[in-house]
C-alpha positions in Angstrom: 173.4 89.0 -23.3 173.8 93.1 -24.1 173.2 95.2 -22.3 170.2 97.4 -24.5 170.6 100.9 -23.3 167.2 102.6 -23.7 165.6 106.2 -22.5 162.0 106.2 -21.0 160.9 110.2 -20.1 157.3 111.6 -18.8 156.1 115.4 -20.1 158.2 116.5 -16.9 160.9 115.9 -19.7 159.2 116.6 -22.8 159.6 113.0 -24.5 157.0 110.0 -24.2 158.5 106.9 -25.2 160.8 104.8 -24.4 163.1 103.1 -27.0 166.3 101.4 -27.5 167.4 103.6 -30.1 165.8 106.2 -32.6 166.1 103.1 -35.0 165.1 100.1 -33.5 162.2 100.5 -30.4 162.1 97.6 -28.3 158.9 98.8 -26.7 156.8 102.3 -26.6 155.2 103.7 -23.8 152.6 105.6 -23.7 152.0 108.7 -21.2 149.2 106.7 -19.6 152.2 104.1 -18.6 154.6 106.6 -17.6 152.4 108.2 -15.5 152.1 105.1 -13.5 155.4 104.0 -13.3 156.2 107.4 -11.7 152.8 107.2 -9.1 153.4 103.2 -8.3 156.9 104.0 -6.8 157.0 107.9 -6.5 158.0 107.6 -2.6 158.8 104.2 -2.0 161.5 102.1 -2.2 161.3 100.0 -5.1 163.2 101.7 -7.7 161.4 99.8 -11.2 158.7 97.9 -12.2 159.8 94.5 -14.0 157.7 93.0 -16.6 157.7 89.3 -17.8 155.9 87.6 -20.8 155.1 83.9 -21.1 152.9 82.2 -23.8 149.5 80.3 -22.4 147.0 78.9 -24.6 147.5 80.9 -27.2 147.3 83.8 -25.7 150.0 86.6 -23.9 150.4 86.1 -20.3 152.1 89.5 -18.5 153.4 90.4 -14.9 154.0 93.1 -13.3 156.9 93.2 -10.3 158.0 96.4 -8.6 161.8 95.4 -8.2 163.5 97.0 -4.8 166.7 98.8 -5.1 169.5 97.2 -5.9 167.6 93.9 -6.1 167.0 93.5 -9.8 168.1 90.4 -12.3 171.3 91.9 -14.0 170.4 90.1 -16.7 167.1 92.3 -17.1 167.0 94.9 -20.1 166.8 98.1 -17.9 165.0 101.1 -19.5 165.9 104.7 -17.5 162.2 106.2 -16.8 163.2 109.5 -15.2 163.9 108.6 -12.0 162.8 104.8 -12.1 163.6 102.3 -14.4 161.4 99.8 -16.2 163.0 96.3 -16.2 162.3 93.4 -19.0 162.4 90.1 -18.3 165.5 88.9 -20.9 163.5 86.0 -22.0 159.9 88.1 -22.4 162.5 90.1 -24.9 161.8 88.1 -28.3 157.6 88.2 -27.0 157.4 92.0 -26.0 159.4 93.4 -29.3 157.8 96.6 -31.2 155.0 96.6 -28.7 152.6 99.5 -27.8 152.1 99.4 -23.5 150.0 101.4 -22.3 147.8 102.1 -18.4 144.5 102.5 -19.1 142.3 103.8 -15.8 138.4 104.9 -16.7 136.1 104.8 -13.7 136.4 101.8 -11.8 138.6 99.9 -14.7 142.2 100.2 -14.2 144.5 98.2 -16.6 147.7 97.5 -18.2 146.9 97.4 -21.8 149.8 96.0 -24.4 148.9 96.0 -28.0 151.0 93.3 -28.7 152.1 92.2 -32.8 153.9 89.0 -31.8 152.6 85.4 -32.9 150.8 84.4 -29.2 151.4 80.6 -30.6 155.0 79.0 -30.9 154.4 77.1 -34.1 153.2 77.3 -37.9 150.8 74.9 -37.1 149.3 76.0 -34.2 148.9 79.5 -35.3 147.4 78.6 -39.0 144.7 76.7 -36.7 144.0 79.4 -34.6 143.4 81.2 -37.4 141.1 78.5 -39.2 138.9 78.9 -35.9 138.9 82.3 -36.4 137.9 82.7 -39.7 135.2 79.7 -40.4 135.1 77.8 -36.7 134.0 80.4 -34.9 131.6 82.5 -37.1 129.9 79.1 -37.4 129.1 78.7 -33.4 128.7 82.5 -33.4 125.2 81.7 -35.3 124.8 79.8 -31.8 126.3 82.3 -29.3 129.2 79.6 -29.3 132.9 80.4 -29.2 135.6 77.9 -29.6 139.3 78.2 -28.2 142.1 76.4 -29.7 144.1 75.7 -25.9 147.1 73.4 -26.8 148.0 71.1 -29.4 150.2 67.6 -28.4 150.9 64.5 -30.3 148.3 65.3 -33.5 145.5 66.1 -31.1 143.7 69.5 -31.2 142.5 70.8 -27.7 139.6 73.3 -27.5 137.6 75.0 -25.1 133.9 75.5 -25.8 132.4 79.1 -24.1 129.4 80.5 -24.3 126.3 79.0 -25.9 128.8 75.7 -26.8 129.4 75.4 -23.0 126.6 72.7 -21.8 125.0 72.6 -25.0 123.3 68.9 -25.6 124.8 69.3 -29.6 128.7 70.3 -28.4 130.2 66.5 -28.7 128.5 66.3 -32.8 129.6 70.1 -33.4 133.4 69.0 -32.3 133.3 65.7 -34.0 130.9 66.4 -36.7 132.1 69.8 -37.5 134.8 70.8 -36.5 137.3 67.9 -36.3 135.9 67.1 -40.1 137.0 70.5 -41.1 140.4 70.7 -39.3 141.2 66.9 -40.8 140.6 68.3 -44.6 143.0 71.2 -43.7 145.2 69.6 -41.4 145.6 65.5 -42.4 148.4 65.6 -39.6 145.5 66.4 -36.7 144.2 62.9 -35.6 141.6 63.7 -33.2 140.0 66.7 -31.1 139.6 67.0 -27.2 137.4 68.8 -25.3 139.0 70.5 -22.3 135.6 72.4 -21.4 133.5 72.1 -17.9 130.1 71.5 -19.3 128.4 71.4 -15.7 129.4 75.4 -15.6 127.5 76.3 -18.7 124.3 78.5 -17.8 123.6 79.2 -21.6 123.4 76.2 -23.8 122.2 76.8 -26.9 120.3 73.5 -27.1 119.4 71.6 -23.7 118.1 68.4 -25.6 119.0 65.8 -28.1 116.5 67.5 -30.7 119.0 70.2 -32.7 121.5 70.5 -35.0 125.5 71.8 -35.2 125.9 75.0 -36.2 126.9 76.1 -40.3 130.8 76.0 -40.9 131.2 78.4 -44.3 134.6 78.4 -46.0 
């Protein structure tokens, strides 16, 4: 792989982002990052901080390594930051691009925060169902206090996770095979069946807590 030369500076040098070149930006950060690249490892040791991105469930998983001196993967995209660097994990490359990371610290809360415009799925079909549970699945179970998460997808069956007013609720086995595996069947013919990953003894707000009720309203 390239080497990607790239230029990360605080206000101590008057520019705040970090890019590969003016062109193409692999990543921006903001100040609020910056500031604590420079406070995690002003002093110590470790000359960068290393991030690595992996897919999960739909969803971004992100980790955060201070890398000692002369330690690092060679194979990393290093980023100058003033005196540090900030490493990239060359694999977490294709799944950090044109990203916004940011530090976030108010009060108590203290947080990396990416804004990230990368598919979280790894397929066409898994993404085009996330977004069918975005746009009618979950808007139905809302009506409920329900959510419904779309966690892997194997062999042409669907796996969910029921939260919220779906988790223990007496009516979540009809609302999956009623509702929602009728609706993903009509969109998606391939999906065979529909599993349901969720720990039901944890629920402390079921919608319904006996037989007597009915699944939610799926609109279109």
């Amino acid at each position: 792989m390239t080497k990607r030369a790239g230029h990360c500076y605080d206000e101590r040098m008057n520019i705040k982002e970090i890019k590969i070149n003016p062109a193409v930006p692999l990543v921006t950060l903001t100040q609020g990052a910056i500031d604590k690249v420079f406070d995690s490892l002003s002093g110590g040791t470790n000359e960068g901080i290393r991030l690595t991105v992996a897919r999960q469930s739909g969803e971004f998983v992100y980790k955060f390594d201070y890398v000692e001196k002369g330690k690092g993967n060679p194979d990393d995209i290093s980023l100058p930051c003033g005196d540090y660097r900030f490493f990239i994990n060359p694999e977490s490359e294709s799944l950090i691009k044109d990203s916004v990371i940011d530090y976030v610290s108010t009060g108590f809360a203290q947080a990396w925060v990416i804004d990230n415009p990368n598919p979280a799925w790894d397929s066409e079909l898994a993404r085009e169902i996330s977004k069918l549970f975005d746009e009618v699945i979950n808007p139905g179970v809302g009506e409920h206090g329900g959510h419904i998460k779309l966690v892997n997808i194997k062999e042409h069956i669907a796996y969910v996770e029921m939260s919220g007013g779906c988790q223990g609720c007496s009516m979540a086995d009809k609302t999956l095979k009623h509702g929602v595996l009728r609706i993903l069947a009509e969109k998606f013919p391939q999906i065979a069946d529909l599993i349901d990953v969720t720990d039901h003894s944890s629920g402390n707000k079921p919608f319904f807590s006996s037989e007597q009720g009915n699944i939610p309203t799926f609109r279109p």
